[in-house]
VOTOR-887557 format. One record per residue: z, y, x of N, C-alpha, C in turn; residue number from 1. Coordinates in steps of 0.05 Angstrom, whole numbers. Example, Ala and Ser with C-alpha at 12.3 -4.5 7.8 and 13.67 -1.06 7.14 Angstrom:
NODE      nw      nv      nu     caw     cav     cau      cw      cv      cu    i
NODE     156    -114     264     156     -90     246     156     -66     264    1
NODE     142     -45     257     143     -21     273     157       1     258    2
END
This chain:
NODE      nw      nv      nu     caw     cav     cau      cw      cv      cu    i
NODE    -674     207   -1196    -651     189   -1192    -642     178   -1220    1
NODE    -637     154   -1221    -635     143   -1246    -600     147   -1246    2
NODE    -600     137   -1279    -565     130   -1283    -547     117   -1264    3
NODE    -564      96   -1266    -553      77   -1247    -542      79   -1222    4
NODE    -561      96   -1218    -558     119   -1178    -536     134   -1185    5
NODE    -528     137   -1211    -519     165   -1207    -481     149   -1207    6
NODE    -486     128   -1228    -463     112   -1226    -453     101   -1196    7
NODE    -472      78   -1188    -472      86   -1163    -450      99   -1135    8
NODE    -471     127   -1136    -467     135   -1115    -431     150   -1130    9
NODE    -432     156   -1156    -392     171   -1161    -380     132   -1153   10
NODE    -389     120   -1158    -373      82   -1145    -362      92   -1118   11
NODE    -381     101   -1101    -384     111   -1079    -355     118   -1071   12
NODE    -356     145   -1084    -332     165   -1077    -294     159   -1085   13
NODE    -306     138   -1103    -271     127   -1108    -277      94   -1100   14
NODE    -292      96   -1074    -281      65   -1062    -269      78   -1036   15
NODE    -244      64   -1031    -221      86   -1015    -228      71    -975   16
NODE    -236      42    -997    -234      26    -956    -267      45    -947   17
NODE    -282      52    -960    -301      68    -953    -295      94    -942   18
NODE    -276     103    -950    -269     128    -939    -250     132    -909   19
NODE    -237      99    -919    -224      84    -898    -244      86    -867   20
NODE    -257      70    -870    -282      78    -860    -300      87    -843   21
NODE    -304     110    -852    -321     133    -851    -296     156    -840   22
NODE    -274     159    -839    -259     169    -836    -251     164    -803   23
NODE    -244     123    -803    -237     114    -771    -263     122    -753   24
NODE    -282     124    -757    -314     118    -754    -323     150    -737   25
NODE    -315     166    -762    -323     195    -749    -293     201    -721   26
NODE    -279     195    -727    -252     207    -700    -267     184    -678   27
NODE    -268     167    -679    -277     155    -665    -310     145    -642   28
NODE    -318     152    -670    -357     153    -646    -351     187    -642   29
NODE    -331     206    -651    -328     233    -634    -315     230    -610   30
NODE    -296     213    -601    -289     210    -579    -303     192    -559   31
NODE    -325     179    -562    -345     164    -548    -364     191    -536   32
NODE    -369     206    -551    -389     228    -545    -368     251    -531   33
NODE    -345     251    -537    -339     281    -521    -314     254    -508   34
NODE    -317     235    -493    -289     218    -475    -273     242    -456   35
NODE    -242     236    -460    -231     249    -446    -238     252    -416   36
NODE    -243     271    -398    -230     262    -372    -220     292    -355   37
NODE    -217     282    -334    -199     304    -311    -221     304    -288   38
NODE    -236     321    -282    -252     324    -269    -250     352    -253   39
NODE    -240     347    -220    -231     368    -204    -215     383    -211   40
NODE    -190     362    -230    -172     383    -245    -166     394    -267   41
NODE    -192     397    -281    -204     406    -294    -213     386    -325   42
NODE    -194     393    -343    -197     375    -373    -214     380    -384   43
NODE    -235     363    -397    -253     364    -411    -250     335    -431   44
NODE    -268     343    -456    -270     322    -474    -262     335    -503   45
NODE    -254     312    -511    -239     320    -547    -215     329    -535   46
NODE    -192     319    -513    -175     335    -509    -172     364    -493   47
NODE    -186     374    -481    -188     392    -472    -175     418    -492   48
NODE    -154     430    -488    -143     443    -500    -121     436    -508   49
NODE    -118     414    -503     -83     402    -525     -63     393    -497   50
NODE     -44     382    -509     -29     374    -498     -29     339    -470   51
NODE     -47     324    -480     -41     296    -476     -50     295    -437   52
NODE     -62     324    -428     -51     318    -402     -28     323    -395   53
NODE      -2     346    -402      28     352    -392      32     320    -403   54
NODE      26     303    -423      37     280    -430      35     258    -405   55
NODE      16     261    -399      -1     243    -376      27     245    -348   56
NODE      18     271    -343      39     281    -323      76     277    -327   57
NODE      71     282    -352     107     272    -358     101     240    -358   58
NODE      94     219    -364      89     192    -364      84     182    -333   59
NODE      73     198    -321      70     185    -290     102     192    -268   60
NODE     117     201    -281     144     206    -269     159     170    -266   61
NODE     145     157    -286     156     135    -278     148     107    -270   62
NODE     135     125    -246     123     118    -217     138     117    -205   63
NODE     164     138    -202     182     138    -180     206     131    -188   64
NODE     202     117    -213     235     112    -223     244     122    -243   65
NODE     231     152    -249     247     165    -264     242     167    -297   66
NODE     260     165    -306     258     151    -345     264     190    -360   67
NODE     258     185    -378     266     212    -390     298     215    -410   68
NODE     303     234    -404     344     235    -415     351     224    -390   69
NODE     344     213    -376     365     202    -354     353     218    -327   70
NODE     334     219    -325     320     241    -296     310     265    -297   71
NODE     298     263    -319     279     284    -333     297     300    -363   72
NODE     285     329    -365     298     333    -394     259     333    -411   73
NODE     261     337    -436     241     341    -457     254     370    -474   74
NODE     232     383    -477     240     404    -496     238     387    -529   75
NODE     233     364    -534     229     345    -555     255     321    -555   76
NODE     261     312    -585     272     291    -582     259     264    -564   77
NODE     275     248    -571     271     221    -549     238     214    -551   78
NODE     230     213    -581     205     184    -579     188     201    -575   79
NODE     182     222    -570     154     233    -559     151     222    -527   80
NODE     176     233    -517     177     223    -489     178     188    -476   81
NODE     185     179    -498     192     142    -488     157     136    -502   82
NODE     145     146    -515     118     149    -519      92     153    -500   83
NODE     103     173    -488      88     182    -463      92     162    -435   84
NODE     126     151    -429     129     133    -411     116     113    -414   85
NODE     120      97    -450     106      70    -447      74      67    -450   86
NODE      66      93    -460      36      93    -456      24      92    -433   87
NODE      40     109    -414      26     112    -379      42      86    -362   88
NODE      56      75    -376      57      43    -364      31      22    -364   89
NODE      27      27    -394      11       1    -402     -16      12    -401   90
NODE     -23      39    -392     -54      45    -395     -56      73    -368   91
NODE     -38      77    -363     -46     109    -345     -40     104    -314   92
NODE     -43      80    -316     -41      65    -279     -74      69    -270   93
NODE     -92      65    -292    -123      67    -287    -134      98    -287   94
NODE    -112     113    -297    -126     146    -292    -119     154    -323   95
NODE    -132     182    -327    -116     199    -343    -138     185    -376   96
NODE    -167     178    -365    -173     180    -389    -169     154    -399   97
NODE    -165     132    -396    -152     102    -410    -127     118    -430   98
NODE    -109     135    -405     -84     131    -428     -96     163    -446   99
NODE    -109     183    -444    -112     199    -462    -131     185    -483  100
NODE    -145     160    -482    -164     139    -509    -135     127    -523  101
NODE    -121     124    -509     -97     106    -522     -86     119    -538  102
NODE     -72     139    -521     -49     162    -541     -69     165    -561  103
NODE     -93     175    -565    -110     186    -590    -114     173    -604  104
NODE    -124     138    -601    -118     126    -612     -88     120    -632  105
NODE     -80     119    -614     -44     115    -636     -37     142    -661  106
NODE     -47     165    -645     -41     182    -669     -57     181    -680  107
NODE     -87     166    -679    -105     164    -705     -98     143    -718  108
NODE     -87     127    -708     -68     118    -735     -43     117    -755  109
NODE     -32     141    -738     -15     159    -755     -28     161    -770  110
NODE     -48     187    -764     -72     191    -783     -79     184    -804  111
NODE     -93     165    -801    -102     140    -822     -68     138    -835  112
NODE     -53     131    -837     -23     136    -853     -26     154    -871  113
NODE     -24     181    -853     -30     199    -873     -40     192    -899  114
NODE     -74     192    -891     -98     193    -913     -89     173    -939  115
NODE     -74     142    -930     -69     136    -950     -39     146    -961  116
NODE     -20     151    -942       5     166    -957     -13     196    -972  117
NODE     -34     206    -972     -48     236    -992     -52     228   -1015  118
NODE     -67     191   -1009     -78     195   -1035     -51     179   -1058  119
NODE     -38     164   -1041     -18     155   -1059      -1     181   -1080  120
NODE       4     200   -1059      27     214   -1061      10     239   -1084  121
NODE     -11     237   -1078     -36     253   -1099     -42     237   -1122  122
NODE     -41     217   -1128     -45     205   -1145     -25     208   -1164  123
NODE       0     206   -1154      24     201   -1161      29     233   -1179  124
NODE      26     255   -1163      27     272   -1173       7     292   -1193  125
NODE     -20     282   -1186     -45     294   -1200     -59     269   -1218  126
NODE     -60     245   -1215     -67     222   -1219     -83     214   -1195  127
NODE    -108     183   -1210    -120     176   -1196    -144     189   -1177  128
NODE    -157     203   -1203    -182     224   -1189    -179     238   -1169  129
NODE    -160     261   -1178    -147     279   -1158    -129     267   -1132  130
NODE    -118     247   -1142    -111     235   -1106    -131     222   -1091  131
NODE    -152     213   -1110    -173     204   -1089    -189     237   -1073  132
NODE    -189     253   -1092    -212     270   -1077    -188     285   -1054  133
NODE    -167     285   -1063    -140     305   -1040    -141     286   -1012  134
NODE    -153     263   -1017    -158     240    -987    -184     247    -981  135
NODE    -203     255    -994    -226     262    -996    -228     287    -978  136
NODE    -214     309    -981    -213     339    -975    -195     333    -957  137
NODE    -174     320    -944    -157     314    -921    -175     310    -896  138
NODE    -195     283    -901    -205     271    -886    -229     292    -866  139
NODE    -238     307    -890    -258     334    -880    -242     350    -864  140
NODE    -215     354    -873    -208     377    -859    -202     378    -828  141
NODE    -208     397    -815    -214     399    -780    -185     398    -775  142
NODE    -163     411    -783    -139     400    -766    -127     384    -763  143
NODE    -135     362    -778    -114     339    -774    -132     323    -752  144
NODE    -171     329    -755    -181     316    -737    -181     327    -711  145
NODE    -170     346    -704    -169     350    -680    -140     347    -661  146
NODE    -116     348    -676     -96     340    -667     -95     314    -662  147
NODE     -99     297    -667    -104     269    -660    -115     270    -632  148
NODE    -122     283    -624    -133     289    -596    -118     303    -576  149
NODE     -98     321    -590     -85     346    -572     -58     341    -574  150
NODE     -43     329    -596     -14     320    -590       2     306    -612  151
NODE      26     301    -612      37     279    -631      40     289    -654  152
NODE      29     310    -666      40     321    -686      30     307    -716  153
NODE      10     301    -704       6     276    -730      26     252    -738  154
NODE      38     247    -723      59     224    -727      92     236    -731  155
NODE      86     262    -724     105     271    -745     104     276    -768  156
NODE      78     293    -783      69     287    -804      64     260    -825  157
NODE      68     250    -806      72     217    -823      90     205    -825  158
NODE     115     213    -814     143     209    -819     155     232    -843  159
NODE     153     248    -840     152     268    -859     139     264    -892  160
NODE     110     256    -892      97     237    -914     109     224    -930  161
NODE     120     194    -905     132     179    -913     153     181    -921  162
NODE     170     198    -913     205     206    -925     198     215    -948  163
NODE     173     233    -952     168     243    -986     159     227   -1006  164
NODE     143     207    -996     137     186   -1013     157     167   -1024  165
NODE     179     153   -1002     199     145   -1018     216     146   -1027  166
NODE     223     180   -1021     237     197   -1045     239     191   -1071  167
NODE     201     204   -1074     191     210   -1099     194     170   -1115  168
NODE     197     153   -1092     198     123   -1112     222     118   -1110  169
NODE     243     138   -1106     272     131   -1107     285     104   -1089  170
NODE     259     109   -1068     268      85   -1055     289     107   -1029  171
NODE     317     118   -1035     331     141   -1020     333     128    -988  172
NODE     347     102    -978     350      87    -961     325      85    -941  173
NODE     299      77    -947     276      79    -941     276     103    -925  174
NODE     275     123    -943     268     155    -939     279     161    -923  175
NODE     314     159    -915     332     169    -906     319     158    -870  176
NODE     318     128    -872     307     112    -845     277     134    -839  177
NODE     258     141    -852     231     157    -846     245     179    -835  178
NODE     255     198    -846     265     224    -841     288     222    -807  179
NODE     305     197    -805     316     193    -783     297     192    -760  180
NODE     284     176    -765     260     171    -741     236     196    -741  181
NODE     240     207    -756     222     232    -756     230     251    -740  182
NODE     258     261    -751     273     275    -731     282     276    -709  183
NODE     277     246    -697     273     234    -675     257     242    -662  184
NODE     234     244    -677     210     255    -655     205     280    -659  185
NODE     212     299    -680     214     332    -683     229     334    -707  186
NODE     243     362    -698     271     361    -716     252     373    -752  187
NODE     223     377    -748     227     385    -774     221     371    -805  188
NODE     219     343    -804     217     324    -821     251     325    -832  189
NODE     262     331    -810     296     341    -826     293     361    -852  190
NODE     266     374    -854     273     395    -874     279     379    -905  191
NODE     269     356    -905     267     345    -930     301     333    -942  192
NODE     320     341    -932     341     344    -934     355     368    -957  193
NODE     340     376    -952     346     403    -978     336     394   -1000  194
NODE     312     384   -1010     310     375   -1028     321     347   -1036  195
NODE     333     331   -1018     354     305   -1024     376     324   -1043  196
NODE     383     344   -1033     405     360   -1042     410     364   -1061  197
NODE     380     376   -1069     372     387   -1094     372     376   -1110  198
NODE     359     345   -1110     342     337   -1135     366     312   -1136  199
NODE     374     300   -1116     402     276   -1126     431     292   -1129  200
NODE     444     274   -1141     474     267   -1146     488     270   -1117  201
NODE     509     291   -1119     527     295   -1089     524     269   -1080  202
NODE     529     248   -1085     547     228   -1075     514     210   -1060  203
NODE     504     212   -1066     470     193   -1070     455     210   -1041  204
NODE     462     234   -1048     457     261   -1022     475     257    -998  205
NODE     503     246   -1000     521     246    -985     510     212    -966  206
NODE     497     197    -984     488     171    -968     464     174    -952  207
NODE     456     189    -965     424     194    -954     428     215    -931  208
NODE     443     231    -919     454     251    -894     463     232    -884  209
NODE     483     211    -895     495     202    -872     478     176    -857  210
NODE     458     169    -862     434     153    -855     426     165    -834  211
NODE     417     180    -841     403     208    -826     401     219    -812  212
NODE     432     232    -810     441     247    -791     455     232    -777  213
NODE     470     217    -794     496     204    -784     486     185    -760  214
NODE     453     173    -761     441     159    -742     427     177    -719  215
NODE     420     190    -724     404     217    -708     432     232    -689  216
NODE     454     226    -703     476     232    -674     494     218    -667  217
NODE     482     188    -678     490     160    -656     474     164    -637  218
NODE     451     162    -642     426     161    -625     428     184    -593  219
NODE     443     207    -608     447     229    -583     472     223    -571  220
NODE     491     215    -580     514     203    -565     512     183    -546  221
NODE     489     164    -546     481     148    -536     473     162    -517  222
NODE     450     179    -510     440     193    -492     460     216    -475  223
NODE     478     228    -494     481     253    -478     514     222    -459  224
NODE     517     213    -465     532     180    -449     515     179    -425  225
NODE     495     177    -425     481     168    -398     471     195    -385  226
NODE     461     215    -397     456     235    -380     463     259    -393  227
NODE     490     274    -398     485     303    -412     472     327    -414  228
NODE     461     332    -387     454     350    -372     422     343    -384  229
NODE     410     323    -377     386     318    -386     375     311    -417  230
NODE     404     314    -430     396     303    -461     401     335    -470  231
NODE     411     354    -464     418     375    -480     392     386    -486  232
NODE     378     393    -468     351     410    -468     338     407    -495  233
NODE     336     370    -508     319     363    -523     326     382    -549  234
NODE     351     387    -555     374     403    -583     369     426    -573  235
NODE     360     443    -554     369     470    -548     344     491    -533  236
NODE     333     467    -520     306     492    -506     288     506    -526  237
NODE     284     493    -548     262     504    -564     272     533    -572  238
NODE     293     533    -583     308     559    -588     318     575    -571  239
NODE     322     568    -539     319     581    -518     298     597    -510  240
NODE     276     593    -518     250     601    -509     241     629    -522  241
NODE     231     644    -509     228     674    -512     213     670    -539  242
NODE     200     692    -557     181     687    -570     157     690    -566  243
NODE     137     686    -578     111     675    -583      97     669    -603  244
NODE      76     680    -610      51     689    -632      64     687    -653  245
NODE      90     696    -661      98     709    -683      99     740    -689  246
NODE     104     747    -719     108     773    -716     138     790    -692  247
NODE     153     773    -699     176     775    -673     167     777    -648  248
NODE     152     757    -640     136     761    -609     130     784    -611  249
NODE     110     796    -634     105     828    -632     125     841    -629  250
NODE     150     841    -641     167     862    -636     180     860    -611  251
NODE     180     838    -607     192     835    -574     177     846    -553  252
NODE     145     839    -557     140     844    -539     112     823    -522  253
NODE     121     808    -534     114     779    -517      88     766    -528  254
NODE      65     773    -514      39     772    -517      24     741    -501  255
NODE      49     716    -504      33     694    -492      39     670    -508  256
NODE      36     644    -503      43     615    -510      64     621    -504  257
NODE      80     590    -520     111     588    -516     110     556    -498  258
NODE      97     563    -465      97     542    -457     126     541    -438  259
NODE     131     512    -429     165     520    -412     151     519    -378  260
NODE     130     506    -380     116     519    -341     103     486    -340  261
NODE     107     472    -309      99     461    -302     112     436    -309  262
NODE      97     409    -312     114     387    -316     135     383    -291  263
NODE     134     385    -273     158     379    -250     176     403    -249  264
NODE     177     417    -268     199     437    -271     229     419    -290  265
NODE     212     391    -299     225     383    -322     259     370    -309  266
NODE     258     367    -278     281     356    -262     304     373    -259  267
NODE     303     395    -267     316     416    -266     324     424    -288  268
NODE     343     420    -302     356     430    -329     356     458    -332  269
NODE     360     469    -308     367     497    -320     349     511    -318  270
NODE     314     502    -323     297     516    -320     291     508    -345  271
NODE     307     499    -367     305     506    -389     314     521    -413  272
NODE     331     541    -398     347     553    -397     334     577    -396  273
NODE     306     583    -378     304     607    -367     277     620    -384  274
NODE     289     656    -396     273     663    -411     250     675    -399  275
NODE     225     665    -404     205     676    -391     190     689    -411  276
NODE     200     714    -411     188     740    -424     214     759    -433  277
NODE     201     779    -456     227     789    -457     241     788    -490  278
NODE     273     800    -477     302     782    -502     279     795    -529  279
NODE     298     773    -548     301     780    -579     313     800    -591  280
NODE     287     817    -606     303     849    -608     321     836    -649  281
NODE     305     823    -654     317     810    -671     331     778    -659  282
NODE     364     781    -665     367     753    -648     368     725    -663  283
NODE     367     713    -659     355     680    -671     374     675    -683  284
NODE     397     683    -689     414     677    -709     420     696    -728  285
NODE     407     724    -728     403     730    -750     380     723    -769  286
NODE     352     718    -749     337     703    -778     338     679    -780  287
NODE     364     659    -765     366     630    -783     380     636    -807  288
NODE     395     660    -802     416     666    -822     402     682    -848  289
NODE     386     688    -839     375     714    -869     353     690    -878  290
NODE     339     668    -864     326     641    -873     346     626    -894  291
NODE     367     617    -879     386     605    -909     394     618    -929  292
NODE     400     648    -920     398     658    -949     388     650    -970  293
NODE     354     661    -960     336     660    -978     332     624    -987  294
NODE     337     614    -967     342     580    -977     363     570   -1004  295
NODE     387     585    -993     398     585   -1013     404     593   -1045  296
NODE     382     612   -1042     372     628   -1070     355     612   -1083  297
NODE     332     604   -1070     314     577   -1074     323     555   -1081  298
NODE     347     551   -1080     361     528   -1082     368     534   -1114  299
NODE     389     549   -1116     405     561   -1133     381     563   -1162  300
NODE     358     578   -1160     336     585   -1175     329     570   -1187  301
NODE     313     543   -1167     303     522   -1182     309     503   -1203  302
NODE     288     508   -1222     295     497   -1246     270     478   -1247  303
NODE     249     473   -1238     226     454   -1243     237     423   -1230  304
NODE     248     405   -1232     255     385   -1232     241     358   -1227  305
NODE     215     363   -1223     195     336   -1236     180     332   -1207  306
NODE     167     313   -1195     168     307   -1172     149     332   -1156  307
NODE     135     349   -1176     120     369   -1163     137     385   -1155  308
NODE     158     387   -1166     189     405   -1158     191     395   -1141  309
NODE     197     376   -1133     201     358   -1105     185     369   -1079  310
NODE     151     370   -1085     145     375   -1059     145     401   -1052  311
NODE     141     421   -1067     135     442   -1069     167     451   -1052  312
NODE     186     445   -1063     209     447   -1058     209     442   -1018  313
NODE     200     420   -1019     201     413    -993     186     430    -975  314
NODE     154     437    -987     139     452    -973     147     483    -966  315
NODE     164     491    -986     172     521    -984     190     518    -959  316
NODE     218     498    -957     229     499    -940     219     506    -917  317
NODE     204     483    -916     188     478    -881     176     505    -876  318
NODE     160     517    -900     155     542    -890     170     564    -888  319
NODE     193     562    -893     207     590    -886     221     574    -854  320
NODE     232     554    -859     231     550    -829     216     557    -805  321
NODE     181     552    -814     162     561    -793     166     592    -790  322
NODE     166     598    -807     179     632    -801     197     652    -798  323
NODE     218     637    -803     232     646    -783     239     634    -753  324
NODE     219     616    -739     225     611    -717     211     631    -699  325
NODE     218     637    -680     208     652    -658     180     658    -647  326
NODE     174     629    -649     146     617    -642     140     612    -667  327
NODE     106     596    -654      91     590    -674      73     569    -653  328
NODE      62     552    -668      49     529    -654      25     523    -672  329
NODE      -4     527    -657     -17     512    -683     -19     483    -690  330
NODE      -6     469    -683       1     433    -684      14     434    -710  331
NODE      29     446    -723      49     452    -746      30     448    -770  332
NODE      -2     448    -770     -22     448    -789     -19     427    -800  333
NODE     -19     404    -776     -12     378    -784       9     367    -804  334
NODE      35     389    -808      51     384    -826      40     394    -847  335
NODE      33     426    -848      22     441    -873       5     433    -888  336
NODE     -18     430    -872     -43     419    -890     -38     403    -912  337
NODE     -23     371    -903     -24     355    -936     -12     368    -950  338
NODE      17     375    -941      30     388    -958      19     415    -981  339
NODE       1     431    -966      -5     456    -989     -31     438   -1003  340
NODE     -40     411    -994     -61     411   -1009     -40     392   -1031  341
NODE     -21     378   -1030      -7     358   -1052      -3     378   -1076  342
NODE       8     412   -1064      24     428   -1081      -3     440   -1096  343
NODE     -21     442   -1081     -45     465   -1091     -72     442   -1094  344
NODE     -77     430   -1109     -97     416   -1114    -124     423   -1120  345
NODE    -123     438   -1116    -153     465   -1129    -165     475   -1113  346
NODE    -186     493   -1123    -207     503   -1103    -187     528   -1091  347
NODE    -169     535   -1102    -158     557   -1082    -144     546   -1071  348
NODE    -133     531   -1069    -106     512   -1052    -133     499   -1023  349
NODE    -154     489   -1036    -172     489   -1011    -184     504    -992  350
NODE    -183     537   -1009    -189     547    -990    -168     569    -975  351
NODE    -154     565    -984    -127     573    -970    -121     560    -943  352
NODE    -127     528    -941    -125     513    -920    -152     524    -904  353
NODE    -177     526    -917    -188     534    -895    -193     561    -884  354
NODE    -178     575    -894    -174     607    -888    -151     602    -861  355
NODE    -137     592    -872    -109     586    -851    -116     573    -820  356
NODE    -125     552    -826    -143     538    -810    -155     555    -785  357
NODE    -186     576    -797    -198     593    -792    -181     605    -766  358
NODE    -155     620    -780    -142     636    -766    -126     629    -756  359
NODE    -114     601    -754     -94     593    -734    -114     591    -708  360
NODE    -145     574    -709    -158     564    -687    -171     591    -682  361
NODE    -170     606    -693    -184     634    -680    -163     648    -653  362
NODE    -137     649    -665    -118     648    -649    -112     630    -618  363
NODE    -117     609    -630    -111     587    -607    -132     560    -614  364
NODE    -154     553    -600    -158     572    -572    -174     584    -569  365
NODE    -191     603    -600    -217     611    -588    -205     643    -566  366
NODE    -177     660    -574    -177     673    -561    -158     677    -542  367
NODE    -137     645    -536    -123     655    -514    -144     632    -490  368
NODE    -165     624    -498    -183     616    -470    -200     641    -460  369
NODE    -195     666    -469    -204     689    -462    -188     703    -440  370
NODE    -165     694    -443    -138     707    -425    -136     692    -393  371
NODE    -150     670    -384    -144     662    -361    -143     678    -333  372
NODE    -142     706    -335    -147     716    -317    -121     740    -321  373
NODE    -108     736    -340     -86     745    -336     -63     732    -346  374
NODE     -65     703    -337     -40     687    -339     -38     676    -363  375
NODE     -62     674    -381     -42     680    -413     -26     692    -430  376
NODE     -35     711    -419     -23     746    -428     -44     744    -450  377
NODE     -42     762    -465     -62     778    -485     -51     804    -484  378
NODE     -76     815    -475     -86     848    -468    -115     867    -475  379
NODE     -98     880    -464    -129     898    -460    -146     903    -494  380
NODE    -172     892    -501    -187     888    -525    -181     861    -541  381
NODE    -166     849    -530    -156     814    -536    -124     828    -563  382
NODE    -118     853    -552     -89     856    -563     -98     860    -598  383
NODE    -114     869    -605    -113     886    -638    -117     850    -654  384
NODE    -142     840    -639    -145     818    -660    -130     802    -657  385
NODE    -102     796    -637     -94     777    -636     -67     790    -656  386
NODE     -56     812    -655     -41     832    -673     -55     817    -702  387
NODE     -68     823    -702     -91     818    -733     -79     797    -739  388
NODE     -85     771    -730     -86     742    -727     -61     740    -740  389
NODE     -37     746    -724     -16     729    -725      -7     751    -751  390
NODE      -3     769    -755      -1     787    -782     -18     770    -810  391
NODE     -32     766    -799     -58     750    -826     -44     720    -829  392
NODE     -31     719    -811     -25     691    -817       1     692    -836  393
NODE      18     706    -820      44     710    -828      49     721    -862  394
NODE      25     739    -870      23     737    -896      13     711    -919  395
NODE      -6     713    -900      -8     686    -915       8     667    -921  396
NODE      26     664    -903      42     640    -907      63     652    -929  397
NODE      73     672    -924      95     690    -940      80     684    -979  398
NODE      50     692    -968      46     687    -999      48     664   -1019  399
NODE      46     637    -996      46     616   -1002      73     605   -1016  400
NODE      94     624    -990     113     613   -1012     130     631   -1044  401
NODE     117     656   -1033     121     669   -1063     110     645   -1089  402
NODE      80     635   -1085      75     627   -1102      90     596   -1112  403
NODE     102     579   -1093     120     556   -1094     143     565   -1100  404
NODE     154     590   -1089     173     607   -1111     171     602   -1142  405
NODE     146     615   -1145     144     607   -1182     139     588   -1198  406
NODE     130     572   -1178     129     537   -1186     161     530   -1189  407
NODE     168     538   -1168     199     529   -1178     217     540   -1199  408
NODE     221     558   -1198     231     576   -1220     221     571   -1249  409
NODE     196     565   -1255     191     558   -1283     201     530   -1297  410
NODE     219     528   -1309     216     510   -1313     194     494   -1331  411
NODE     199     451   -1328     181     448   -1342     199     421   -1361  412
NODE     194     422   -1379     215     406   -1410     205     382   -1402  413
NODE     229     377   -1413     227     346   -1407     220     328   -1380  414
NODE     229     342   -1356     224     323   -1333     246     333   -1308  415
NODE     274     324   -1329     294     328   -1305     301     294   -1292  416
NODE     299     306   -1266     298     284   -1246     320     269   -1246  417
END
């Protein structure tokens, strides 16, 4: 191979519409070869395993009239659900698999968002090289390509992105609008609020909440106006819900998914309400409460200032949030992933993601499609490795943020924000 080849083929790797690409190219001739469909009931395809048939099923409710917040509740804010209605309008009259090509479609271009909010936001923070190859190592990685298939969690991830990106360009107004509409569709793009806190001027923090929030509970006043009963669920079932593949599930007890049942249970409010498994031996307001603590020590501590303070800051949040919630979801990767790879740019920051990775999908679904014969229980020889799993995880993540702990805590001269 000559010089030339060699020049070349590195041209190659930092031309980005190429990766552009090769990126739309692979999610896509993958869903030609594995096409969704419903056959005797029965899901098969790239979605098989995720969510986008309960989507299907909540979207064909308005067949008979019925809109969501007004007939129906969502254990989710509004736009997941007015998502699912207007998709099974304009594509799920022909059957499940038009609108499961569609939905996947749309979150692959969340997706595609992402890749270029990685490499911007990598650039920005590592330079040019390193944000190209962090789009580079995004695009490889299996969880973001498989959620695009199984549920919206990529487009929360990209509201989330985006609130961090125009943070970090002080564009606060921008940010504040990303993070509103994020929260919109899952409350945890809110976490980036702590670091508004952190890193601006009270008064700059006080505009940027009231954007925010202050729009996020117009938006619910509006709803809980037309239906209360059906708008509460969206603020309150998630934390209603027994636990699940946390270490808490262990102590409770509770050896399944944190699913709420059948889509036509959704007409009924107070079946979201109802705990299916058993109580919290630890109760949910003692670890939101021992979570802010330690938030607030994090807060208090940080002395690194410079926009890597920024994400890192942000990413610790989100993760002590994920753990102290009850549950655990492996869709949540979709937030993690860019995030530990922006903070951790290195070969261990890479393989951290794919250790994590490893063991979230070892968990779900290589071993609760083992359980169908007892409901989605985990038992019997299923119990030690799934014990294993969620323990292996739960350190891991604990370690992750010891180490964003010390990113923050050190300071670094000369780069107060």
């Amino acid at each position: 191979m000559t010089q030339r080849d060699n020049l070349s083929l590195s041209g190659l790797l930092y031309d980005f519409r190429l990766l552009i690409i090769l990126f739309l190219a692979f999610r896509l001739l993958t869903l030609m070869i594995y096409q969704p469909i419903l056959s005797s009931g029965i899901e098969r395809g790239a979605t098989a395993g995720g969510d986008f048939f309960y989507y299907f099923q909540l979207g064909s409710f308005v067949q008979q009239g019925d809109l969501p917040f007004r007939d129906w509740w969502s254990e989710f804010p509004p736009i997941p659900s007015i998502l699912n209605t207007a998709v099974y309008v304009l594509f799920g009259g022909n059957g499940y698999t038009p609108f499961a090509i569609m939905y996947g479609a749309i979150m692959t271009l969340f997706d595609l968002g992402n890749l270029v909010l990685m490499r911007q936001i990598g650039t920005r923070l590592h330079g040019a090289a390193n944000g190209m190859a962090l789009a580079w190592i995004y695009a490889l990685s299996l969880a973001p390509a498989v959620f695009i298939w199984w549920n919206f969690e990529p487009m929360v991830a990209f509201f989330l992105l985006s609130a961090l990106w125009a943070f970090l360009n002080r564009r606060d107004g921008r940010s504040a609008v990303y993070t509103l509409i994020g929260a919109l569709t899952k409350f945890t793009p809110a976490v980036i609020l702590g670091a508004i806190w952190r890193y601006r001027p009270p008064g700059k923090a006080l505009r940027y909440s009231l954007i925010s929030v202050g729009g996020f509970a117009l938006i619910y006043a509006l709803l809980f106006a037309q239906n209360a009963a059906m708008t509460a669920p969206s603020l309150t079932a998630q934390f209603n819900k027994a636990s699940y593949q946390t270490v808490w599930a262990l102590l409770d007890g509770n050896y399944t998914t944190g699913n709420f049942g059948a889509a036509t249970e959704r007409f009924d409010p107070a079946n979201a309400y109802r705990l299916n498994g058993s109580p919290a031996v630890i109760p949910g307001v003692a670890r939101l409460g021992a979570a802010a603590l330690i938030g607030a020590f994090i807060f208090w501590r940080t002395k690194r200032m410079d926009d890597k303070g920024i994400v890192a800051f942000t990413t610790i949040t989100l993760l002590i949030f994920f753990l102290q919630a009850q549950g655990w979801s492996p869709q949540w990767l979709a937030q993690i992933v860019p995030l530990l790879l922006l903070c951790f740019p290195t070969r261990n920051g890479v393989l951290i993601v794919v250790l994590l990775s490893a063991i979230v999908f070892a968990e779900y679904p290589f071993l609760f499609l083992r359980t169908g014969d007892t409901g989605g229980r985990v038992s019997g020889a299923l119990l030690t490795p799934f014990v294993a799993l969620v323990v292996a995880r739960t350190l891991l993540l604990v370690g992750v943020c010891v180490a964003l702990f010390r990113r923050l805590t050190r300071e670094v001269p000369g780069t107060e924000y």
